[in-house]
DOKOL-353889 format. One line per 5 residues: number of its first residue (from 1); their letters; for each residue x, y, z of C-alpha. Coordinates in steps of 0.1 Angstrom, whole numbers, plus 2048, in hexadecimal, padded with zeros to 3 digits. Each point is the difference from the previous one (the first is absolute). Layout:
NUM	a	X:Y:Z | ...
END
This chain:
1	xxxxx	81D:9C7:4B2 | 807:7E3:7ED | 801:7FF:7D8 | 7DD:7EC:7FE | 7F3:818:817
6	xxxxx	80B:825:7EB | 7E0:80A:7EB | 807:7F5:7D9 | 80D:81E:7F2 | 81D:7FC:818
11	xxxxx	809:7DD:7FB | 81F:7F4:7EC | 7F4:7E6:7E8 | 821:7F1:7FF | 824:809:7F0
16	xxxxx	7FF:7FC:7DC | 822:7FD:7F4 | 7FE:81F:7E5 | 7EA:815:816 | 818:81B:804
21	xxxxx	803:807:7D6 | 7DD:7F2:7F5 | 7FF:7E6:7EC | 7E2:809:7EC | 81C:812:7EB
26	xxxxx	809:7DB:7F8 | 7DD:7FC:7F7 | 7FF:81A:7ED | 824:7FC:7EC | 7F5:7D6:7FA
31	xxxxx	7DC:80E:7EE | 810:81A:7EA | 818:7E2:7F1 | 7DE:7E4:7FD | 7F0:822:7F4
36	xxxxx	81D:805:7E7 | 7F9:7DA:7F5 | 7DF:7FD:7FB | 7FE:823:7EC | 81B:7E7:7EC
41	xxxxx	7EE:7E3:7FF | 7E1:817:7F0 | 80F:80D:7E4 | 811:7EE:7DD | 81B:807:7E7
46	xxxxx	7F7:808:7DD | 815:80F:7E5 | 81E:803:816 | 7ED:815:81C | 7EC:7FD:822
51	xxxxx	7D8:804:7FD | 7ED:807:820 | 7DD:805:801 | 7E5:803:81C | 7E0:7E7:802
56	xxxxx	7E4:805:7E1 | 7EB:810:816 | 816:81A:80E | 80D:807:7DE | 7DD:80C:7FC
61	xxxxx	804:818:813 | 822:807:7F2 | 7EF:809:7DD | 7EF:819:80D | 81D:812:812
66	xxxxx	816:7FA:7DF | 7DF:81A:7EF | 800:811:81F | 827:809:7FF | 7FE:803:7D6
71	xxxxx	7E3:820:802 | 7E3:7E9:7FA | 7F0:7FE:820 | 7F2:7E1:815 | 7F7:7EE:7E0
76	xxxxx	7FE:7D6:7F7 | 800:80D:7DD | 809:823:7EC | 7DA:7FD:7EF | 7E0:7F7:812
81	xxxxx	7F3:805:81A | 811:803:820 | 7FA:7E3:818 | 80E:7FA:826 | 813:7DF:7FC
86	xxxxx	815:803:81F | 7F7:7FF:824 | 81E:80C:813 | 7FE:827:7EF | 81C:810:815
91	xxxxx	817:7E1:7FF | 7F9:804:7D7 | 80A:826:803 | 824:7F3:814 | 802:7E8:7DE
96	xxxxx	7FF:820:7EA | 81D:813:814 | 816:7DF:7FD | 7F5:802:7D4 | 80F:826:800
101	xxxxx	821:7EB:806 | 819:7FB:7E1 | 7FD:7DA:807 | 7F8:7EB:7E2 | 7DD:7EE:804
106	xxxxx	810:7DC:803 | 80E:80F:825 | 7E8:81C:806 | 7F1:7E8:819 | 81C:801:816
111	xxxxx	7FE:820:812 | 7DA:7F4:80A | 80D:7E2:812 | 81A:813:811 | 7E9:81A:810
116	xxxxx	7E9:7E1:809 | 81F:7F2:812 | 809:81F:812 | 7D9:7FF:809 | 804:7DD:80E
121	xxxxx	81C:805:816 | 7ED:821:80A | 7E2:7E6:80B | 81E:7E6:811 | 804:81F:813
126	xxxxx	7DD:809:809 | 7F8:7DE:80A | 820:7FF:81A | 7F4:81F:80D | 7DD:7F5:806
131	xxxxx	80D:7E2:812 | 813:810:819 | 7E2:818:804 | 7F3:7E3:816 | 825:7EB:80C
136	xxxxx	821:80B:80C | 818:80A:7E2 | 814:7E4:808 | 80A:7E1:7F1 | 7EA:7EC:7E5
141	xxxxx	7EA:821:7FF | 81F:813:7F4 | 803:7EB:7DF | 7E4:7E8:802 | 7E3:812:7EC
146	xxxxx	81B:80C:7E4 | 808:7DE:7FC | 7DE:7F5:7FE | 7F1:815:7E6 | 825:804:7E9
151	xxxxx	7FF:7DC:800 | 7DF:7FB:7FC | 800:7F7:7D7 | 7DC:80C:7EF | 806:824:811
156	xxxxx	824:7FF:7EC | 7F2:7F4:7E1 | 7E4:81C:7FD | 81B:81A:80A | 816:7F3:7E4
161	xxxxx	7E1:7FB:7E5 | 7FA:823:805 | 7DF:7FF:815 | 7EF:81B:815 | 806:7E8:820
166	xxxxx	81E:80F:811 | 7F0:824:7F9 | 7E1:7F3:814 | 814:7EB:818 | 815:81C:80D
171	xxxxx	7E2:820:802 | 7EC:7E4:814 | 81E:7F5:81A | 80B:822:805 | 7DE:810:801
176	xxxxx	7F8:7E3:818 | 81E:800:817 | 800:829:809 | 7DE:7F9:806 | 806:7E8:81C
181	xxxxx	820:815:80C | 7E7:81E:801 | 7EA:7EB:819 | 81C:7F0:814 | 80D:822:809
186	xxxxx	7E0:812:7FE | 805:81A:7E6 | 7EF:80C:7E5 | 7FD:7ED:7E1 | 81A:811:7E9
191	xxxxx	7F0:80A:7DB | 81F:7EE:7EF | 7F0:7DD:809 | 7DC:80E:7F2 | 813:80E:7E6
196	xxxxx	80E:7D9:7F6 | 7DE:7F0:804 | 7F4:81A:7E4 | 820:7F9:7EA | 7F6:7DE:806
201	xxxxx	7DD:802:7F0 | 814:816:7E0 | 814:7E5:7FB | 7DF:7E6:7FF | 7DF:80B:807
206	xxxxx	800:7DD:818 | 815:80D:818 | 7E0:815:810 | 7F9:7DD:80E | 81D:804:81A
211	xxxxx	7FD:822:804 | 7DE:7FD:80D | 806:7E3:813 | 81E:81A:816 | 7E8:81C:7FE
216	xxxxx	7E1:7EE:80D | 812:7E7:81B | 810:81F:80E | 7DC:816:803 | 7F1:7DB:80B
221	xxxxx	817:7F9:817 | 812:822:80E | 7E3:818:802 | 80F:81B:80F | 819:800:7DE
226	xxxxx	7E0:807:7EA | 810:81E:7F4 | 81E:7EE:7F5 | 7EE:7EB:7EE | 7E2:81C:7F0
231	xxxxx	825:80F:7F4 | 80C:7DE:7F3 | 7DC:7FA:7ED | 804:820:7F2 | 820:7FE:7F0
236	xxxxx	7F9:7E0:7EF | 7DE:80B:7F4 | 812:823:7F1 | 814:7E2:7ED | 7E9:7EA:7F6
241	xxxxx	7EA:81A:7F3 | 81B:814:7EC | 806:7DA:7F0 | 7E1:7FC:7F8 | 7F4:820:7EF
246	xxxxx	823:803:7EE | 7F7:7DD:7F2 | 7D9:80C:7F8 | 811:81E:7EC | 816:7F0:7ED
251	xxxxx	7F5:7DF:7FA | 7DC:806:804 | 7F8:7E0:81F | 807:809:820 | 813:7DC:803
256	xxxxx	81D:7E9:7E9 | 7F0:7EE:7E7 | 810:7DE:814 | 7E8:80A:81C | 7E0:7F8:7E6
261	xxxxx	815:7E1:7F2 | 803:7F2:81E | 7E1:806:81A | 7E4:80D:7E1 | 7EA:7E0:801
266	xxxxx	80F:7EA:817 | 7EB:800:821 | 813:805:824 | 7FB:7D7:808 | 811:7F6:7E2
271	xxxxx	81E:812:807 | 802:7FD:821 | 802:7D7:7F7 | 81B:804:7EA | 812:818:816
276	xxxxx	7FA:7E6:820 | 80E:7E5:7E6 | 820:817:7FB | 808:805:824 | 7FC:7DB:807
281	xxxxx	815:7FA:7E7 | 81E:817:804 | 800:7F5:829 | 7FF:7DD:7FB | 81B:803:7E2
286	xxxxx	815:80D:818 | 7FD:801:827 | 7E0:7EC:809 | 7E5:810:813 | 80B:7FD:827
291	xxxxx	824:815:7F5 | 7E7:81B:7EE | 7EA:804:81F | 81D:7FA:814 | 811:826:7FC
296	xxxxx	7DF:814:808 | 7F6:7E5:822 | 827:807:80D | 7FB:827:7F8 | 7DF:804:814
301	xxxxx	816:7ED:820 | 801:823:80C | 7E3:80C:7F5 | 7FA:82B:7FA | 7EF:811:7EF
306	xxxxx	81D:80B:7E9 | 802:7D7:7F9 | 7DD:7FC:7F3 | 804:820:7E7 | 821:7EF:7F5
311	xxxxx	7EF:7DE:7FC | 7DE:812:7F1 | 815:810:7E4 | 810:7E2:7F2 | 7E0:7ED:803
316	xxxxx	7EF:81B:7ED | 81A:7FE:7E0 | 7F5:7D8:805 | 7E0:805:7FF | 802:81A:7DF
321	xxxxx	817:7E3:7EF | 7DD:7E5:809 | 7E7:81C:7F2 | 80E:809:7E0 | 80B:7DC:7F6
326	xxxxx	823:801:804 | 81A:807:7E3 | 803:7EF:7DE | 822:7EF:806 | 7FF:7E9:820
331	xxxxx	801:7DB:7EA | 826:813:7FA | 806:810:823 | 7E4:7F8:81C | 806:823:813
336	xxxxx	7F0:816:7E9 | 805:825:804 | 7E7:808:816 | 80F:7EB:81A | 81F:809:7FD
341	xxxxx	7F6:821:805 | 7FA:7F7:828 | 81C:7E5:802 | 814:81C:812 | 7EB:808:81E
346	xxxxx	7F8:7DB:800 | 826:7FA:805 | 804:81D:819 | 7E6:7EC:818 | 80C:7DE:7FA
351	xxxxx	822:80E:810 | 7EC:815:81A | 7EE:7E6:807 | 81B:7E8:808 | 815:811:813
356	xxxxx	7E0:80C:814 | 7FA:7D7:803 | 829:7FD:80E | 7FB:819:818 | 7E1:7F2:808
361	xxxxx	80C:7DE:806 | 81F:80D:811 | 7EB:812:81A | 7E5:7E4:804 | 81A:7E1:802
366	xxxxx	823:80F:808 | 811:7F4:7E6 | 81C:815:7F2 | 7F9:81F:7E8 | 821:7FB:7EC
371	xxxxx	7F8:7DF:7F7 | 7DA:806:7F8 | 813:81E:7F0 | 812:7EB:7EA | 7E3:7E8:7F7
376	xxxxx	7EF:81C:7F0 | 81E:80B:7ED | 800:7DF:7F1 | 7DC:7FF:7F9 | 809:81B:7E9
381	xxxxx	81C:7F8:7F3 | 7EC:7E2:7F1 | 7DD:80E:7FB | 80E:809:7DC | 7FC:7DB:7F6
386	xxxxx	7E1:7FC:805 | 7F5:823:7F6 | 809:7FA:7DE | 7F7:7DC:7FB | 7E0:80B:7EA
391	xxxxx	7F6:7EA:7E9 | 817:7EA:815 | 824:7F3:7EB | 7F5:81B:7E7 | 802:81E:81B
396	xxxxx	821:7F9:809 | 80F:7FB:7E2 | 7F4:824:7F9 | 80F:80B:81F | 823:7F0:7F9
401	xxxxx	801:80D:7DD | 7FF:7E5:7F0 | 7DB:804:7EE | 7EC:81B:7F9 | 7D7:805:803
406	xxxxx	7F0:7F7:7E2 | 7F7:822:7FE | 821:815:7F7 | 807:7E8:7E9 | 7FA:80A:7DE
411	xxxxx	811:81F:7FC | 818:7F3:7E5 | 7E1:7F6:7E8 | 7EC:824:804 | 820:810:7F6
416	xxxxx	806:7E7:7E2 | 7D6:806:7F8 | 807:824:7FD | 81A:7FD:7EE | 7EE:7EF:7E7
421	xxxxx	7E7:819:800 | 818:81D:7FA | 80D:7F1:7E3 | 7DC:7F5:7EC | 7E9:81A:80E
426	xxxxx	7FB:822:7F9 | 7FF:818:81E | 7D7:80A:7FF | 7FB:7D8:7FE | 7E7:7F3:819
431	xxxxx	809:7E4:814 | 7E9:7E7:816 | 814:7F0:818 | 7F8:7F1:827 | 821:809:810
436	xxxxx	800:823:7FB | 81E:809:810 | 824:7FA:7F3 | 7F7:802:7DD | 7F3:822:802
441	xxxxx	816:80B:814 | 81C:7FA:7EA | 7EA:807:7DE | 7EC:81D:7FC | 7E2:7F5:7EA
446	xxxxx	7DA:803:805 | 7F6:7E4:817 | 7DF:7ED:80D | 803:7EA:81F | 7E8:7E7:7FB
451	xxxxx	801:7FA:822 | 7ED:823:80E | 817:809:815 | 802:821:7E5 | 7E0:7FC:7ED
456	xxxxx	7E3:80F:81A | 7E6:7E9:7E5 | 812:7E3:80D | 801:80B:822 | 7DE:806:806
461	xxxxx	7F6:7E1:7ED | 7F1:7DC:80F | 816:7E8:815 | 80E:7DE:7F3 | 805:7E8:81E
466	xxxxx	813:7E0:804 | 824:80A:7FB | 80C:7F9:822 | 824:803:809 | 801:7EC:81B
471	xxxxx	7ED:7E0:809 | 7DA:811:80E | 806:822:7F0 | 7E3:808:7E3 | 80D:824:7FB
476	xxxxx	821:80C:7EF | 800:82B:80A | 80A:814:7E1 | 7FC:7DE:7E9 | 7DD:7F5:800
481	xxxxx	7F3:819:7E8 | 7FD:804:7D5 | 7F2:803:7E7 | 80C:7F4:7E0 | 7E7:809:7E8
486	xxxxx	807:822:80C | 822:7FF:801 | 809:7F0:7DD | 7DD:802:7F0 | 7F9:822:808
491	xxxxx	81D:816:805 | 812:7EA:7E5 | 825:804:80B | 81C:800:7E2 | 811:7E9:816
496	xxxxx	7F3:7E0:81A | 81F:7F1:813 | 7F3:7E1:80B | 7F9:7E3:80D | 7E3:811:812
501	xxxxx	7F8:7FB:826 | 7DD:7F0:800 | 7EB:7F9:7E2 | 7E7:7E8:811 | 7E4:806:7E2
506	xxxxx	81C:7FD:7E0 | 7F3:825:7F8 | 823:811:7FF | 80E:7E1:7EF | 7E0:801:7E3
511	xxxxx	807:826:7FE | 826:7FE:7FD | 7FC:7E2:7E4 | 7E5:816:7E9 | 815:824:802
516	xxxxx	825:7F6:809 | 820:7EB:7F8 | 815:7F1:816 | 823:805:801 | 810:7E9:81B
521	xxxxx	81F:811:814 | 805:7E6:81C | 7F3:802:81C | 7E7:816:7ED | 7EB:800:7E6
526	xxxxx	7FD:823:7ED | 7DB:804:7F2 | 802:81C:7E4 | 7DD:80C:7F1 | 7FC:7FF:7DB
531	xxxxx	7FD:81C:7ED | 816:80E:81D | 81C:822:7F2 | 810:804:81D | 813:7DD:802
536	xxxxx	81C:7F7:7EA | 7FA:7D8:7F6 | 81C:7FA:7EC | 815:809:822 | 7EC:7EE:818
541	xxxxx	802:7DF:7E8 | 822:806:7FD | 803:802:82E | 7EF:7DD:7FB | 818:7F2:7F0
546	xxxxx	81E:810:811 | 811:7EC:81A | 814:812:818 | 815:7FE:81D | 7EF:7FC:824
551	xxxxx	808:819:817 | 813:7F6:81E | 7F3:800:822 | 811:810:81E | 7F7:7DD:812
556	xxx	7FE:7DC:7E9 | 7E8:7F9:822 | 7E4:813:7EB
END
């Protein structure tokens, strides 16, 4: 018996020069350096010191862990009422370990990223073993789907911003991979991989999306496993219903506010438009439409039944990313977190796939499996170009360091905001602001997000469309409602930081002009009211006309 002739799992799919030590510890060693310099790249120098901080909406979350760690509960504020502002609960509850730390709060983001790196490489893992759940563990397959999601720069990003992502990434490989070992060598399910799908939904409530979409393909399409999967349901419902009734008792809805922010009067065509318009954007911003279809055609070569779950269950995340609208950030990085969430399994059959297409070609035609071998080693090896070419000269200057996303870069100006604040404002001050993150974060003072995002009035109020993102997209998730006359007119804050995100009817500027004066700190505009005893003036005229010092940037790029 020939080579071309020995079933797959026999075959040798050519002699890769570091076969016998792995190189994926290469891959591995090169991503903990770019890792290194991005974490760099993210954070400034000011009075002599490094400042690191996470993305405004994870330092959210990192608010409420900072109460949570202090005695004070899973609080936005220390008065009020209490309000779910957060949507990844037990990813919030990891935050409030790392705030027991002794770390001062201009690093106390660092030991988040670092367990969101170990989390990654965990998911690197996972998606190599899935792979070779299906090819030889040979060749490309030994390094090719750690190169492909390590390299791959959004998943990177959201691990170093301090995201959820790698959290959900790795529950949902590894749930997904011992799943498909269980059926290859027809065993039992084991209750660790149910026991990841139903970490995955404590992490984000979302993540029920994949886990049904394993538990229901394998009752659909293996119906002598229906006990597996009746077992599988019910460990993910014993979650999911401990989430919810924990959130019902303590902050009286059974769901995050964000959930009513961002669904609550905005029908399922609208946002399945916008969320079409997102995926359309972030493929053709990067690979083009035949190299996105091209993974999941190659994978289903072979076809099984194992294949279609695979394929099924990074569809599904897809298809969650289309229904909910997508993200708020992809004008700054087109592969919102949603996506990224599946990019791993996507990468895992794109190098299934093509090896399955090598052997297939070597079989059909007789030409060598080395060579074809080494084609697909080089298809890798240069899929990372046009991976990250999102948003097209823009995506790879991200990915060579050289730029950062729009979005992680105004860390530098909430910390100089706050410190403003600290210095004119008493501590039971109220203070209106949009970005809601950083500032109080740093600052503990009573705060209003005019936004909703932590105002359930807000929240549950009507929709303002036309703020598009992106060419086509009407809808902006978590940004397309307020109320100002609320906000300013109502609850009357000591304190509006301005310039406000949309005033399309010049009611919050009529209202700031009648009961406030404006005290400009560049780039913002403090709005104090009158008759106001919780704001020193005299100070905050005297920041006005205080020049100081810029704070220097890890990277003059920025």
């Amino acid at each position: 018996m020939n080579k071309r002739e020995r079933p797959p799992e026999q075959r040798s799919f050519g002699l890769w020069p570091w076969a016998t030590w792995r190189p994926s510890i290469v891959v591995y060693a090169a991503h903990a350096a770019y890792f290194g310099a991005l974490l760099r790249l993210m954070s400034f120098r000011s009075g002599g010191a490094l400042h690191f901080y996470l993305l405004d909406d994870e330092l959210i979350s990192m608010r409420f862990a900072r109460h949570l760690a202090a005695g004070h509960g899973l609080v936005w504020n220390l008065t009020g009422p209490r309000i779910q502002g957060f949507t990844n609960p037990l990813w919030t509850l990891l935050m409030a370990a790392t705030n027991i730390l002794p770390i001062p709060r201009r690093l106390a983001s660092i030991p988040v990223t670092i367990v969101g790196l170990s989390l990654l490489w965990l998911t690197a893992h996972f998606a190599y073993r899935l792979a070779t759940e299906f090819v030889p563990d040979r060749g490309p397959a030994r390094w090719a789907p750690q190169l492909l999601v390590l390299s791959f720069y959004p998943l990177t990003f959201w691990t170093a911003s301090g995201t959820e992502v790698p959290a959900l990434t790795c529950a949902v490989t590894a749930a997904l991979w011992l799943v498909v070992r269980a059926l290859r060598t027809d065993v039992r399910v084991p209750d660790v991989a149910w026991l990841l799908l139903g970490i995955a939904t404590a992490v984000r409530l979302d993540s029920v999306v994949p886990a049904a979409c394993i538990i229901g393909g394998l009752a659909v399409l293996w119906r002598p496993r229906w006990r597996d999967a009746v077992r599988g349901a019910l460990w993910v419902a014993g979650f999911v219903a401990v989430q919810l009734c924990a959130q019902r008792l303590y902050f009286h809805a059974f769901l995050p506010n964000t959930y009513y922010l961002k669904v609550e009067g905005i029908s399922s065509i609208a946002r399945a438009t916008a969320g079409l318009w997102v995926l359309r954007h972030a493929i053709r911003a990067s690979l083009g439409w035949p190299m996105a279809v091209l993974p999941f055609v190659l994978f289903l070569i072979r076809p099984s039944r194992a294949r279609v779950l695979v394929v099924a269950t990074a569809l599904a995340y897809v298809a969650y990313s289309v229904m909910v609208g997508g993200d708020a950030w992809e004008a700054s990085i087109s592969f919102n977190r949603f996506l990224c969430t599946t990019a791993p399994i996507v990468f895992s059959l794109a190098v299934v796939g093509l090896i399955s297409f090598a052997d297939l070609i070597s079989t059909r035609a007789g030409v060598s499996l080395k060579y074809l071998t080494y084609g697909v080693a080089a298809a890798t090896l240069l899929a990372p170009f046009s991976l990250n070419r999102f948003g097209r000269e823009a995506g790879l200057r991200h990915w060579y360091l050289a730029s950062l996303p729009e979005v992680a870069m105004f860390a530098d100006r909430g910390e100089q905001l706050a410190d403003d604040l600290a210095q004119s404002t008493k501590r039971d001050a109220r203070v209106a602001m949009v970005t809601v993150g950083l500032v109080p974060f740093l600052l503990d003072r009573i705060y209003i997000d005019m936004l909703g995002k932590l105002d359930a009035h807000v929240a549950h109020g009507p929709v303002h469309r036309g703020l598009g993102r992106i060419p086509g997209d009407t809808l902006y998730p978590g940004h397309s409602k307020w109320d100002l006359a609320y906000s300013i007119g109502t609850l009357a804050p000591d304190v509006v930081v301005g310039p406000l995100w949309r005033d399309p009817t010049g009611e919050g500027a009529r209202l700031l002009r009648a009961r406030y004066i404006a005290y400009p700190l560049a780039p913002w505009t403090i709005y104090v009211r009158r008759g106001s005893t919780h704001v020193d003036r005299a100070r905050l005229a005297a920041l006005v006309l205080t020049s100081r010092a810029p704070m220097t940037h890890a990277s003059p790029a920025r």
